[in-house]
C-alpha positions in Angstrom: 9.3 -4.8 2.5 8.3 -6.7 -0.5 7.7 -3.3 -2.8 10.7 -1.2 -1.5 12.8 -4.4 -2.2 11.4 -5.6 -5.7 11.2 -2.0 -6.9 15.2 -1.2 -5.9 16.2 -4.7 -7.5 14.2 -3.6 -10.7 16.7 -0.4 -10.8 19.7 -1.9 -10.2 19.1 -4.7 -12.9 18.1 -2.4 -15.0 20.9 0.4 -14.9 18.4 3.1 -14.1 20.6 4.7 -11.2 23.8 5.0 -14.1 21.6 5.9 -16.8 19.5 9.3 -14.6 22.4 10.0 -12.8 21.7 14.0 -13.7 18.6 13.4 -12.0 20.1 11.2 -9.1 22.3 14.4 -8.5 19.0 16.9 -8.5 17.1 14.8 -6.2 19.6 14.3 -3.9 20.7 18.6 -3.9 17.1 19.1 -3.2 17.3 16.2 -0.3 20.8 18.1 1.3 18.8 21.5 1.2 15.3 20.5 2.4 17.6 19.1 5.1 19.9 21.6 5.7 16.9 24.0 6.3 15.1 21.4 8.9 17.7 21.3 10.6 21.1 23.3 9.9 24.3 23.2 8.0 26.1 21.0 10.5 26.0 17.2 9.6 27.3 16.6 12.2 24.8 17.8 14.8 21.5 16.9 11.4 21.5 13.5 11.0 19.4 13.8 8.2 22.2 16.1 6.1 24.9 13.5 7.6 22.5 10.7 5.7 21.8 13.2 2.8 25.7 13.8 1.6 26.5 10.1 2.6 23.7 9.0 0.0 25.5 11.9 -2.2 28.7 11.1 -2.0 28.2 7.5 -2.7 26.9 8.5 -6.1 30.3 10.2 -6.9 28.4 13.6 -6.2 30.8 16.6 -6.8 32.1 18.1 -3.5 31.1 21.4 -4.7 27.7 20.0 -5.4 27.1 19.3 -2.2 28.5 22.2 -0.6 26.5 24.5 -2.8 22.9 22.4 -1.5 24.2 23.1 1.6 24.5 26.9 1.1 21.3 27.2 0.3 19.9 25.4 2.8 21.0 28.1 5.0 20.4 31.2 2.6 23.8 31.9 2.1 23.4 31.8 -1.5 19.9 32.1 -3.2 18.0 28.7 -4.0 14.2 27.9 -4.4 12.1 27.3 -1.3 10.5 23.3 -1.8 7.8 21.9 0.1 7.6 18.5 0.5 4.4 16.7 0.4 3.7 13.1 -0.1 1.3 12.4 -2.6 -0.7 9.0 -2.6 -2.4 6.7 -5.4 -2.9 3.2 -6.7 -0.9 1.6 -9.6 -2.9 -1.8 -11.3 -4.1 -4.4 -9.7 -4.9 -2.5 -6.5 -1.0 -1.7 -5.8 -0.7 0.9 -3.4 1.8 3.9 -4.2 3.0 6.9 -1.7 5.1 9.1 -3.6 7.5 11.9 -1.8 8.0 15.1 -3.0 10.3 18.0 -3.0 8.7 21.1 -5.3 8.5 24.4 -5.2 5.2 24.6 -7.0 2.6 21.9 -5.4 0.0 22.9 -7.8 2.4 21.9 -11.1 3.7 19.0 -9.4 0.4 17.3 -8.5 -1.3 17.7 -12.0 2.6 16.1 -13.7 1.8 13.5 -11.0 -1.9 13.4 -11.9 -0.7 12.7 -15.7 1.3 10.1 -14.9 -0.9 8.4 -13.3 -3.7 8.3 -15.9 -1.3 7.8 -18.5 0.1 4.6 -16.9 -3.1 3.1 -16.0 -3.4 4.2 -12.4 -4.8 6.9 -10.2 -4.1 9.7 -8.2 -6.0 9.3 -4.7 -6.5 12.0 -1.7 -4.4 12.5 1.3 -5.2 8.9 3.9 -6.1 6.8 0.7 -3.4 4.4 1.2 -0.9 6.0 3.7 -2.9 3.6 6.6 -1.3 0.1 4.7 2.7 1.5 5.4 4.5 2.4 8.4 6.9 5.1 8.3 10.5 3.5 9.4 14.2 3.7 9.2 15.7 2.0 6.5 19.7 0.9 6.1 21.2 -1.1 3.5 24.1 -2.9 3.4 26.5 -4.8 0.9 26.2 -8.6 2.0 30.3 -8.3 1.1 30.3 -5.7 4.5 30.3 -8.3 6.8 28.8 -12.2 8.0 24.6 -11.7 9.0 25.0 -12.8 12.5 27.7 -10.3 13.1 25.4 -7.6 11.3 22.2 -8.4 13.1 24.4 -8.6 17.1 25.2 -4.7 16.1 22.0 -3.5 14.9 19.5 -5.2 17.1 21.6 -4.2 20.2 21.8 -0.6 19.0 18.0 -0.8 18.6 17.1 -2.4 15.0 13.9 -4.0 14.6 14.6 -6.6 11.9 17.3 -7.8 9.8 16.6 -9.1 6.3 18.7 -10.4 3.5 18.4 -10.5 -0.7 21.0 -11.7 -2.9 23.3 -8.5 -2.7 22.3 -6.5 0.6 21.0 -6.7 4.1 18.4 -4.3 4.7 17.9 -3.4 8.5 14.2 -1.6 9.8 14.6 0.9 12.4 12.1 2.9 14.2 12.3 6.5 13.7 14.1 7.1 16.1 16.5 4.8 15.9 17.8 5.1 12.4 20.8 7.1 12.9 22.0 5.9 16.3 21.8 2.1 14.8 23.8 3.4 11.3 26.4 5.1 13.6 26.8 2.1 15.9 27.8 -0.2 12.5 29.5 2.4 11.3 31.3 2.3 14.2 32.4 -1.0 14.0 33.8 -0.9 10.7 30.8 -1.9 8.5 29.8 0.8 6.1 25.8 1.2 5.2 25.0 1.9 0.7 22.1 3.7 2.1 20.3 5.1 5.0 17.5 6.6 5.3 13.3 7.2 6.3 11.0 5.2 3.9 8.0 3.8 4.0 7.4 0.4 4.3 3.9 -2.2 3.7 1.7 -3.6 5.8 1.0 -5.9 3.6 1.7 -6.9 -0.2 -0.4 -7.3 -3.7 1.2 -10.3 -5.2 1.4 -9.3 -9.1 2.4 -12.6 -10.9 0.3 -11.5 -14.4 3.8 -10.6 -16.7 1.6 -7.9 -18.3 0.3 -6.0 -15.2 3.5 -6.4 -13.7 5.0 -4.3 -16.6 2.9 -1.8 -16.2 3.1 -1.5 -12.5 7.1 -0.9 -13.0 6.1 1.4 -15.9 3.9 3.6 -13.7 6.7 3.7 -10.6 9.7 4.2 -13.2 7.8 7.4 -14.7 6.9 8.4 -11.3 10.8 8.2 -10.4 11.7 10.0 -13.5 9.7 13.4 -12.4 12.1 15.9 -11.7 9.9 17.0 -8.1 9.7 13.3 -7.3 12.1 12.2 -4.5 11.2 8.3 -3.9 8.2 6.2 -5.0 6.9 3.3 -2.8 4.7 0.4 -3.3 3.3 -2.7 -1.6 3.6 -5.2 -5.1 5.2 -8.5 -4.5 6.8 -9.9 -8.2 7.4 -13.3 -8.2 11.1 -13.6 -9.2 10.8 -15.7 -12.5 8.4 -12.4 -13.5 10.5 -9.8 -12.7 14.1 -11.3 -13.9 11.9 -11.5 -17.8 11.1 -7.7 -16.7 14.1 -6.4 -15.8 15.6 -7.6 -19.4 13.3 -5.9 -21.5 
């Protein structure tokens, strides 16, 4: 989990959630729509919309926000009709990226994506390029103040986790697809609230990037990859050594 968890710290040290939160808001309407149309209005019978306007209402997301994401989900009230595709490419020193989409024009959203890319010293790859070094997989995080590991880990591995691991600030538990929800619910259920939950995709394995320059411009390319307005989530298989990234994530 070396990229998903280096490229999150990198945001949170760097105020980046605070500073786009017009964009945090757009991404996550598009999220509660795409959602609502999988699978219906009702959070409480779509887990993914119950995971949508939880991530939503954490970021202080106005109710009517929501509601209106919701509406046109379901057609109620008129909204554009996205497509998500995941696009995939490599970032220096043979870092691997999958990027998710939400757009409701593929053909402008893969030549922004194609810019970006070229501009920030990587490349846009076909569809199977680098999608065989992740595994798709449930992905909760918790506040290390929620609650002691052990008790964490009794909860989610008996209500079907696959691993628990730990960083200075949050747990993060791996689920199987199938088990993302039902393992949420159960710690929900016992009194421990999640900060996120949700399907990512995690590496195989991990490009250690310990050159301070390359590094920066790995974080460079993901950051401007984040910052496209069709772009839901970026992830990577880098692994920053610490002393690297703290220098980074001051500049």
């Amino acid at each position: 989990m070396a990229g998903h968890n280096k490229w999150s710290k990198v945001k949170r040290l760097k105020g980046a959630l605070d500073a786009k939160r017009g964009k945090i808001f757009s991404k996550l309407s598009k999220e509660i729509t795409v959602a609502t149309r999988m699978g219906g209005g009702d959070p409480n019978f779509n887990p993914r919309l119950r995971s949508a306007v939880l991530a939503a209402r954490a970021q202080n997301m106005p109710n009517d926000n929501i509601d209106r994401a919701i509406k046109k989900g379901t057609g109620e009230i008129e909204g554009a009709a996205y497509e998500e595709i995941a696009y995939e490419g490599y970032a220096p020193a043979g870092v691997a990226l999958i990027v998710e989409t939400a757009t409701d024009n593929k053909n402008r959203t893969a030549a922004d994506l194609r810019l970006i890319f070229t501009k920030n010293h990587g490349n846009l790859a076909s569809s199977g390029s680098v999608s065989y070094m992740f595994h798709r997989k449930g992905l909760i995080t918790i506040p290390k103040s929620a609650g002691t590991e052990e008790q964490i880990f009794d909860i989610a591995i008996e209500a079907g986790a696959e691993d628990i691991a730990a960083d200075d600030e949050y747990f993060s538990i791996t689920t199987s697809l199938d088990h993302l929800y039902p393992v949420a619910e159960a710690l929900k259920s016992a009194g421990i609230p999640s900060d996120s939950q949700k399907l990512t995709y995690l590496p195989d394995t991990t490009v250690q990037v310990a050159d301070e320059q390359t590094a920066a411009q790995v974080l460079r390319l993901c950051e401007a990859l984040e910052d496209n307005e069709d772009v839901q989530a970026v992830h990577a298989n880098f692994d920053i050594p610490e002393d690297v990234l703290a220098r980074l994530s001051q500049s």
